[in-house]
C-alpha positions in Angstrom: 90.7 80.7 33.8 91.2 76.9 34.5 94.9 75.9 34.4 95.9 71.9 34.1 98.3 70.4 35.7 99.3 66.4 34.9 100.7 65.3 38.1 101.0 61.9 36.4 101.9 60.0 33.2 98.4 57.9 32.7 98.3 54.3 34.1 96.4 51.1 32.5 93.9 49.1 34.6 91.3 46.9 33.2 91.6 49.4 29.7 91.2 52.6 31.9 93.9 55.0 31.9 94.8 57.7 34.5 95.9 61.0 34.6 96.0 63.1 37.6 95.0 67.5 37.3 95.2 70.3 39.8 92.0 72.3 38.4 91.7 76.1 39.7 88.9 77.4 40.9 87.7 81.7 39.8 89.3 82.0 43.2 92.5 80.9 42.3 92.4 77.6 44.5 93.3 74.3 42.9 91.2 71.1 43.2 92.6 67.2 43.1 90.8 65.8 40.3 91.3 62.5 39.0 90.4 61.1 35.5 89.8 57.6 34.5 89.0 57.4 30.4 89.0 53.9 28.6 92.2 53.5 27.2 91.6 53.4 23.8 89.0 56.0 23.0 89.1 55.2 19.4 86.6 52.2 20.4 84.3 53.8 21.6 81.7 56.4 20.8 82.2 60.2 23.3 81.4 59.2 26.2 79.2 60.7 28.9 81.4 61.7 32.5 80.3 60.2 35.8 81.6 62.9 38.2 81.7 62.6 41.9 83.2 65.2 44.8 84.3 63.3 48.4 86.2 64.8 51.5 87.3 60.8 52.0 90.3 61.4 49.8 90.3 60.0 46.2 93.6 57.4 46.9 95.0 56.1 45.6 97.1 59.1 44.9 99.9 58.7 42.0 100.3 55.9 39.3 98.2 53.6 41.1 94.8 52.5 39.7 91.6 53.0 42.1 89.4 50.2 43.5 86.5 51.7 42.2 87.5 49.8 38.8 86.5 46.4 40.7 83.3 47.5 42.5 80.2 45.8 40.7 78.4 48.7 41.2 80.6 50.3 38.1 80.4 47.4 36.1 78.1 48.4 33.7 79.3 52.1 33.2 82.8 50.3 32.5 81.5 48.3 29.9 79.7 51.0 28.3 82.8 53.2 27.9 82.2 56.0 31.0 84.3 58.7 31.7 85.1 58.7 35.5 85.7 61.8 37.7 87.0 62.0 41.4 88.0 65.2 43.3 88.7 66.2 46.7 86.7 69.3 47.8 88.6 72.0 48.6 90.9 71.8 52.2 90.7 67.8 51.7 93.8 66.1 51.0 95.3 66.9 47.8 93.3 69.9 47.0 94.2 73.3 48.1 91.9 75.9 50.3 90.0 75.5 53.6 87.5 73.1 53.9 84.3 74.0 55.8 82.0 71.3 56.8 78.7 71.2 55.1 79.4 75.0 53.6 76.4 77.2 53.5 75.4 78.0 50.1 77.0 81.9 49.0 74.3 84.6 50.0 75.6 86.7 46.9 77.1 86.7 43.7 80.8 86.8 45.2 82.3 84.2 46.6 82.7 80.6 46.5 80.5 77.8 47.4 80.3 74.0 46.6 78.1 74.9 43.7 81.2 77.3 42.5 83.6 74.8 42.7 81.0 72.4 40.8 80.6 74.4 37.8 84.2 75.4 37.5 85.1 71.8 37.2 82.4 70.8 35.1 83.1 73.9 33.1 86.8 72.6 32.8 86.3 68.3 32.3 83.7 69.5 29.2 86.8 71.5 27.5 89.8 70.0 28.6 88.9 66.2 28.4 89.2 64.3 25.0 86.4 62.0 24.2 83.6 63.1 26.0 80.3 64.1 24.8 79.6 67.2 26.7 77.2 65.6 29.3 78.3 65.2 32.7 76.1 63.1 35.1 77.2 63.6 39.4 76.3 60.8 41.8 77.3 60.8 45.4 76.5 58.7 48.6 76.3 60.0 52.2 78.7 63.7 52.1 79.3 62.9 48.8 75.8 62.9 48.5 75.3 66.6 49.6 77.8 67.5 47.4 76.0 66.1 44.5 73.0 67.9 45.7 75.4 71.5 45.4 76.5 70.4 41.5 72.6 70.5 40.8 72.5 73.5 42.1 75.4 75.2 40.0 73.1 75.2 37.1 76.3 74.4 34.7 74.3 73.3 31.3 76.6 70.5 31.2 75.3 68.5 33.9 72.4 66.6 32.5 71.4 64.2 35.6 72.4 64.2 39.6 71.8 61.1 42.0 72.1 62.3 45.5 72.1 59.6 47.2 71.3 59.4 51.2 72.7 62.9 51.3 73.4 64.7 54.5 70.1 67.0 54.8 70.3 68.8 58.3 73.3 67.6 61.2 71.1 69.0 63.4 67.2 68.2 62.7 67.9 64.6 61.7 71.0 63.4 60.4 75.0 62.2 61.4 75.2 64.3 64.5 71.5 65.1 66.3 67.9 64.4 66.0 65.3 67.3 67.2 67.9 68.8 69.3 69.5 65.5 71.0 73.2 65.0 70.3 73.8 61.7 68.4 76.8 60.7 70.5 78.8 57.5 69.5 78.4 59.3 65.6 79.2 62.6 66.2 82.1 61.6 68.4 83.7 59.4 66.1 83.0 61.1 63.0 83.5 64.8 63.7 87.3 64.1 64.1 87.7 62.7 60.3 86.5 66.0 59.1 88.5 68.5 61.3 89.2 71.2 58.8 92.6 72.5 59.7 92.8 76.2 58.9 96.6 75.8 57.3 95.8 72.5 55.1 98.7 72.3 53.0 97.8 69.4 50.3 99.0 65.7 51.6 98.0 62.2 50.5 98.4 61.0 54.1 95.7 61.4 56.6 96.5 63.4 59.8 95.7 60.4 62.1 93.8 62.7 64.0 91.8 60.0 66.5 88.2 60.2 68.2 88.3 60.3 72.1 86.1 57.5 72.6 87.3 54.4 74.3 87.0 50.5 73.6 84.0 50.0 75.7 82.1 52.8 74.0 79.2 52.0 76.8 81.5 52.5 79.9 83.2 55.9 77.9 80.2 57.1 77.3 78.8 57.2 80.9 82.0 58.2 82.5 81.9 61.1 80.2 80.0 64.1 79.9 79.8 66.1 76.6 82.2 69.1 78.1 84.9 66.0 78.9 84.9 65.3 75.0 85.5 69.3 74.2 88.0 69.3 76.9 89.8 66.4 75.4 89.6 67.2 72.0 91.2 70.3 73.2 90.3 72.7 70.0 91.8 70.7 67.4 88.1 69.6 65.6 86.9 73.4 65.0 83.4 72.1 63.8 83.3 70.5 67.2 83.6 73.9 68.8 81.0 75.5 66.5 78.4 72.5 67.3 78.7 72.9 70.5 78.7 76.7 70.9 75.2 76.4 68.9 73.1 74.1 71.1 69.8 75.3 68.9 68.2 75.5 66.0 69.5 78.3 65.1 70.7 80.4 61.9 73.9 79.1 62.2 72.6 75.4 61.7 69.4 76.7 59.4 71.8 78.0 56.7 73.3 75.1 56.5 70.4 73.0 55.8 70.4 71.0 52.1 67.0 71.8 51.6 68.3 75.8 50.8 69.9 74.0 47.6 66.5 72.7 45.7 65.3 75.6 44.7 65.5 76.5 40.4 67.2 72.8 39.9 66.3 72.1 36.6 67.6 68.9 35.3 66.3 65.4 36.2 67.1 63.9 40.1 67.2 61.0 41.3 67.3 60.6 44.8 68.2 57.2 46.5 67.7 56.2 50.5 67.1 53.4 52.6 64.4 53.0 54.9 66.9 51.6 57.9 69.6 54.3 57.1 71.3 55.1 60.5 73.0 58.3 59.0 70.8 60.0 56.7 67.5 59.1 56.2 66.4 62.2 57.4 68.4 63.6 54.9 67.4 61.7 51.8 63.5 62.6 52.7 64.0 66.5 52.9 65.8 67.0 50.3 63.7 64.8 48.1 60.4 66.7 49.7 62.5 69.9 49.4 63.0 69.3 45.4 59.5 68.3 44.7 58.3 71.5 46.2 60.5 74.0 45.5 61.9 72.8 41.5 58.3 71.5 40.5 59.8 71.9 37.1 62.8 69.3 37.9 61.8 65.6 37.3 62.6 64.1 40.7 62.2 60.8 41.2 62.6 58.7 44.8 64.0 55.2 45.7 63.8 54.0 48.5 64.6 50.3 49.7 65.3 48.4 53.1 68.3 49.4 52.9 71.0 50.4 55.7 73.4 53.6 54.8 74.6 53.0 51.4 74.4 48.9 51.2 72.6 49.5 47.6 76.6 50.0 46.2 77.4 47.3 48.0 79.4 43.9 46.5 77.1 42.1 48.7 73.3 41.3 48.3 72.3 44.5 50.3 68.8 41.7 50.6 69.1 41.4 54.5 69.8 43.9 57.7 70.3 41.6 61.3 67.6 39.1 61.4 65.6 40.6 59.1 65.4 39.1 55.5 63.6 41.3 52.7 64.3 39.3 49.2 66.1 36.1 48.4 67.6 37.9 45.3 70.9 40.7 45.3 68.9 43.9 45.9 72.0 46.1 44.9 72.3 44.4 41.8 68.7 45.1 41.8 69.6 49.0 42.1 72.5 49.0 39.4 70.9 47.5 36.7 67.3 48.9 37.0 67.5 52.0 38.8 71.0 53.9 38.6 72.7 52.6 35.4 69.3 52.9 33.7 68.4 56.6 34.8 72.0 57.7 33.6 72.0 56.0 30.6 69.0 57.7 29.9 69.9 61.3 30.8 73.8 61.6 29.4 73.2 59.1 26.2 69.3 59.2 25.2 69.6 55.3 25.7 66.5 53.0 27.3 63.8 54.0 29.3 65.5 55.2 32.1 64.7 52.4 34.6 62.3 51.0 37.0 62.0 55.1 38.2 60.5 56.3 34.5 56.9 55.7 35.5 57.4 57.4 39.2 58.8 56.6 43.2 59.4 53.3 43.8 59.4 52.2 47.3 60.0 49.0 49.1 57.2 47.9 51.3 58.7 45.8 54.4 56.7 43.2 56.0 55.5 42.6 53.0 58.9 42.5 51.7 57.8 43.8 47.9 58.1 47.1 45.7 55.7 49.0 45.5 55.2 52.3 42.8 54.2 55.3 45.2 54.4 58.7 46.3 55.9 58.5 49.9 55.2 62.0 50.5 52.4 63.4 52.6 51.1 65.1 49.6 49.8 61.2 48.3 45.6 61.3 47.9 45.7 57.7 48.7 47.1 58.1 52.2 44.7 58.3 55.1 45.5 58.9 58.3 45.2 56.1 60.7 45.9 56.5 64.4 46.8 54.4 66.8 46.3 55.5 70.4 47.8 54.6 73.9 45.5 53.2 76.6 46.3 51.2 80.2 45.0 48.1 77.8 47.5 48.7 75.5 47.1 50.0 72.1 43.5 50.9 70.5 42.6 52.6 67.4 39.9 54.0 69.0 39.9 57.1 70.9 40.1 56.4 75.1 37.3 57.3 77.2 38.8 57.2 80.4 38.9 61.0 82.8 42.3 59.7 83.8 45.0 57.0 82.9 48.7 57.3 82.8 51.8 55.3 82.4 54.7 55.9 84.5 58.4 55.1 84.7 61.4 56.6 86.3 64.4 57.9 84.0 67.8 57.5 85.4 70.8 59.1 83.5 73.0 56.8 85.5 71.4 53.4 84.5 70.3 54.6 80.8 68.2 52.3 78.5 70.7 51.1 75.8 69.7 51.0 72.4 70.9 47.8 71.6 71.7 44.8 73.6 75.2 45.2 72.9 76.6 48.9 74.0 80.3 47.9 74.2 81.5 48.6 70.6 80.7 51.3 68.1 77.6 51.9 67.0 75.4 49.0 65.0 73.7 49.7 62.2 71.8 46.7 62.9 69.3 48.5 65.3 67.2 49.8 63.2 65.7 46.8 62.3 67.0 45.2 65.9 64.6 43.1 68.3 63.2 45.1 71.1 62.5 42.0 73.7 66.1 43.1 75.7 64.1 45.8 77.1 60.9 44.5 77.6 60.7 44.5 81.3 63.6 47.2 82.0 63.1 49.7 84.1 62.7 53.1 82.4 60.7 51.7 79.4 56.8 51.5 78.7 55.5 49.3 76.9 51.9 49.3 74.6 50.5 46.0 72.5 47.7 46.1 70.0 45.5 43.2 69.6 46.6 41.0 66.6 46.0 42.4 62.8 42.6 40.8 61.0 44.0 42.2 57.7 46.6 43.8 56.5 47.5 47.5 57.0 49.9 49.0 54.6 51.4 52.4 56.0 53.3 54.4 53.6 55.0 58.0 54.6 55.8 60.0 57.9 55.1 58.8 61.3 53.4 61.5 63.6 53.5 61.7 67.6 51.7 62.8 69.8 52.6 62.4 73.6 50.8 64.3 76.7 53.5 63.8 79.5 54.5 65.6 83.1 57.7 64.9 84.6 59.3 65.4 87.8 62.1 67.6 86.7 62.5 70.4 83.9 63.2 68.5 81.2 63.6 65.2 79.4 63.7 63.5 76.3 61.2 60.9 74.1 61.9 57.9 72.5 59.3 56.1 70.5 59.6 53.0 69.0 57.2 51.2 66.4 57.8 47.5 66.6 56.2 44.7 64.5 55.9 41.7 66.1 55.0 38.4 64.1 52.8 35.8 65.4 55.9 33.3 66.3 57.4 36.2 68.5 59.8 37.4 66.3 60.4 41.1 66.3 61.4 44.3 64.0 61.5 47.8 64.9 59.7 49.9 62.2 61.2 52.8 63.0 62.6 55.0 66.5 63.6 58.2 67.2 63.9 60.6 70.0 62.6 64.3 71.1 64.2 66.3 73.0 61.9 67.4 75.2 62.7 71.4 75.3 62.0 72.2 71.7 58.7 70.2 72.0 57.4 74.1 71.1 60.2 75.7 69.1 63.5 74.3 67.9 65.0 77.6 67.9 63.4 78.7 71.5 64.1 75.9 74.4 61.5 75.6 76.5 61.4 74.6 80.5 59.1 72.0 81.7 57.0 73.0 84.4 57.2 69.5 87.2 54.1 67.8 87.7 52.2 70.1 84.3 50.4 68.0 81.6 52.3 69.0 78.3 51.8 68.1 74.7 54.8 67.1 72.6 54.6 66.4 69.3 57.1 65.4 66.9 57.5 63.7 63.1 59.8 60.5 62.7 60.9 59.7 59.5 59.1 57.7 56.8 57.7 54.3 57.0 56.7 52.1 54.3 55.2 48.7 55.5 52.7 46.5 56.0 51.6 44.6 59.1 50.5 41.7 58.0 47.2 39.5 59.3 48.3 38.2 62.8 50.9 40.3 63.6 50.4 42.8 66.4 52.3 46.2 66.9 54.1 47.3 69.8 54.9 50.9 70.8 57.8 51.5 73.8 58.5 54.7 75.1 61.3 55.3 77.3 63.8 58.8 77.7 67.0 58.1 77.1 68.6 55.7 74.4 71.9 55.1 75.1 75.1 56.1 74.4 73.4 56.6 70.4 72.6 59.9 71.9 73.9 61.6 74.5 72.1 62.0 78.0 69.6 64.1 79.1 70.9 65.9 82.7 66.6 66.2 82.9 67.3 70.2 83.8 67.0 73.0 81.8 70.4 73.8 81.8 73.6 74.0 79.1 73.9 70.0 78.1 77.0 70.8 76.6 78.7 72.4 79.3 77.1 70.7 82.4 78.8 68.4 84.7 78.6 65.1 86.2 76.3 66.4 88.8 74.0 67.9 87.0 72.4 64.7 85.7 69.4 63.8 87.6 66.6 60.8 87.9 63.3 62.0 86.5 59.6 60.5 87.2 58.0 60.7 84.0 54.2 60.0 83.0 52.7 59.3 79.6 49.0 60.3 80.2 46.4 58.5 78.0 42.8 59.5 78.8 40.2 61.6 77.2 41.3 64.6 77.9 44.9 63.3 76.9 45.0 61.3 74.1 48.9 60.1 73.4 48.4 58.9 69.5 50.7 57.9 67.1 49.7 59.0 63.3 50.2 56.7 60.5 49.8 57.2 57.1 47.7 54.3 55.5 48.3 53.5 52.0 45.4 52.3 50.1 46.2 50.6 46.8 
């Protein structure tokens, strides 16, 4: 069923040779694949195959040898005689077929999916590539991640181990493009248009130099431009755009194509790798690692994660530091190679070793603390207790307020939006997640709640629950919470942030109106937290409703955001309410080791 085709004669670099194939799929279309075997085979025993899928392109195409020979992260699989894979996914560059952006899982038998595509390869590299020892190991990063995810799910008996690493988990719910609803604006702006999908992709190794709208001063673009300007100027030429747009909810459309419909009967052993101040897909890494635990009970799933931004653990750098904020003196990706990924494969495709630092369970990286801890990070842990944390007109108490009324007011205005970092002007920085909050402090359009200073430590290890009672002036608005830590010298980290948009505060699927001047509950999960404030440090929670341009304005009616004009946005006066009756919380989880 597979045909080969050796688009090149093999190439040496650093004892690798090359040789280029044009795989078929059981629907006739051909994949790009690339192979890179050690050069002399004869000295060394088979060797296991490291197989990864991109829609990045794997260039260099032709004779030329990749980078990837150079990166320390493949150090150790070079010396120990690896067998390297790389393939575009079908409609990407050199392969042939459509490409569909995170493509929905097959509802039948017929058909092709990413799975599909995964097992026919495998199937093929097992019987068609000399040397190797039958077991094939897939590791992938960001959408190569989800794609690692899919090869787990083929089910081919060939693939002994999968890494998906921060892999794309739900473009709605919580990754690349929204978060509970909102649009995730300076990403999904300039990321959408790398990943256009042309319905007649003919197979090139040049990129179509297709360009996002967005100007220099992303900050001044973004507020002289609604979501409709950027359909009308990308003018039909990014079809996903279309589709995301023409699906404003939570709706089947965007549930079938969340990762979490992929863990189900996985088998083999996972090892699933995130960092806690991942920009991109952190909301990704969690669910699918929850999704795995719960639905393939019978899979042995293990859980890294580290304080790390989107993908620095394959960095060349130290991957030890994010902004200001310093978590080890050592390299922390050399940290991951050598105990965590090299170790689990290892382990997996050649019985060799323990498998790593990840044999004996999760291991997480506690900040504040700055230290690893060995933990399960999931709700489901005995040792968590909840903790909460409530908002009162002294601040922040732990203690339930007794007041009949208190509130906190401020006045969103969509035409002087809270930035989210203190510089707006150039793409987005991946820096804010652990970024200083001071440069809003006083700003209008921000609320702002202190706790009195820690006596001892409190160590908080999974989700982070919210709880808001709120009335606003208009029919809608959004929610941002931010957890700040804030040492006893002044010096500031945010914890974690994330928005709500305020019409799915009762169903995701089903928008809601707010009714101006009613008291209304919103409640909302941000994405795990493992830390520790530390004994004089105090935390700070802001809550403001719009965080700009990393997602896109709220017009503050119920209308169509994605087809509304310049008009249509309006100021809204928005309270927090904290009394008795109303008690605005935030839920930690506290870890008691």
């Amino acid at each position: 069923m597979m045909l080969l085709s050796v688009v090149m004669q093999p190439t040496i670099a650093r004892d690798y040779d090359k040789s280029e194939h044009m795989i078929a799929m059981r629907d006739g279309t051909r994949l790009y694949t690339a192979v890179y075997k050690p050069a002399d085979m004869t000295a060394v025993e088979k060797s296991p195959i490291l197989y990864m899928r991109t829609p990045y392109g794997c260039r260099p195409y032709g004779s030329e040898s990749a980078g990837f020979l150079n990166d320390s992260i493949y150090r150790p699989y070079i010396d120990a005689g690896y067998i390297f894979v790389f393939q575009d996914v079908r409609g990407r560059w050199m392969s042939e077929g459509a490409f569909v952006n995170i493509r929905p899982l097959r509802d039948s038998t017929d058909g092709i999916d990413e799975a599909t595509d995964s097992y026919d390869t495998v199937e093929w590299l097992v019987d068609s590539i000399d040397g190797n020892n039958g077991c094939v190991g897939v590791n992938g990063n960001s959408y190569c991640g989800f794609y690692a995810l899919m090869a787990a799910a083929s089910g081919h008996p060939a693939i002994k181990a999968v890494s998906p690493q921060a892999p794309v988990g739900d473009w709605w719910m919580g990754d690349d493009l929204h978060h509970n609803g909102a649009l995730a604006l300076i990403d999904a702006t300039s990321f959408s248009p790398q990943l256009r999908g042309a319905a007649n992709h003919r197979p090139t190794d040049r990129s179509d130099g297709y360009k996002a709208p967005m100007g220099k001063d992303v900050g001044k673009w973004a507020l002289e431009n609604t979501v409709a300007d950027v359909t009308r100027s990308l003018d039909g030429n990014v079809p996903f755009w279309d589709e995301m747009v023409s699906h404003p909810d939570y709706d089947e459309w965007w549930q079938r194509r969340a990762s979490d419909n992929a863990t189900a009967n996985i088998k083999i052993p996972m090892l699933v790798v995130g960092g806690h101040f991942d920009a991109e897909d952190l909301y990704g890494t969690l669910t699918v690692f929850r999704g795995l635990k719960h639905n393939s009970p019978q899979a042995d799933t293990r859980l890294v994660m580290g304080p790390w931004a989107h993908g620095a653990w394959r960095s060349s750098g130290k991957a030890n530091r994010l902004g200001e904020a310093i978590f080890d003196k050592k390299s922390l990706s050399r940290y991951f190679r050598d105990e965590v990924e090299f170790p689990f494969f290892e382990r997996h495709l050649r019985n060799r070793g323990n498998g790593g630092v990840t044999a004996d369970g999760d291991i997480i990286f506690f900040t504040g603390e700055n230290r690893w801890r060995r933990t399960d990070i999931s709700h489901r842990d005995s040792t968590a207790t909840p903790v909460d944390i409530y908002l009162t007109d002294r601040g922040l108490s732990f203690t339930a307020p007794t007041a009949e009324t208190s509130h906190s007011a401020y006045v969103s205005d969509p035409g002087d939006p809270v930035p989210y970092y203190s510089d707006i002007t150039t793409r987005r920085k991946k820096e804010y997640m652990t970024a200083s909050q001071t440069f809003v402090d006083n700003r209008d359009g921000v609320v702002t709640f202190r706790s009195q200073a820690m006596a001892d430590t409190m160590s908080v290890a999974g989700p982070v629950d919210v709880e808001l009672f709120a009335s606003i002036s208009t029919t809608d608005a959004d929610f941002i919470v931010k957890v700040i830590d804030v040492a006893p010298d002044g010096k500031e980290m945010l914890v974690r942030g994330d928005i709500m948009r305020g019409r799915y505060r009762n169903s995701f699927s089903h928008p809601e109106a707010f009714t101006p001047g009613k008291i209304e509950k919103i409640n909302f999960t941000m994405p795990d937290i493992a830390h520790s404030f530390m004994p004089g440090h105090t935390i700070k929670i802001q809550i403001q409703s719009s965080w700009f341009p990393l997602f896109d304005r709220n017009p503050q009616q119920m209308i169509d955001i994605y087809n509304c004009s310049a008009d249509d946005f309006i100021k809204s006066e928005i309270s927090i309410h904290h009394d008795a009756e109303h008690p605005s919380r935030v839920r930690f989880r506290q870890y008691n080791r």
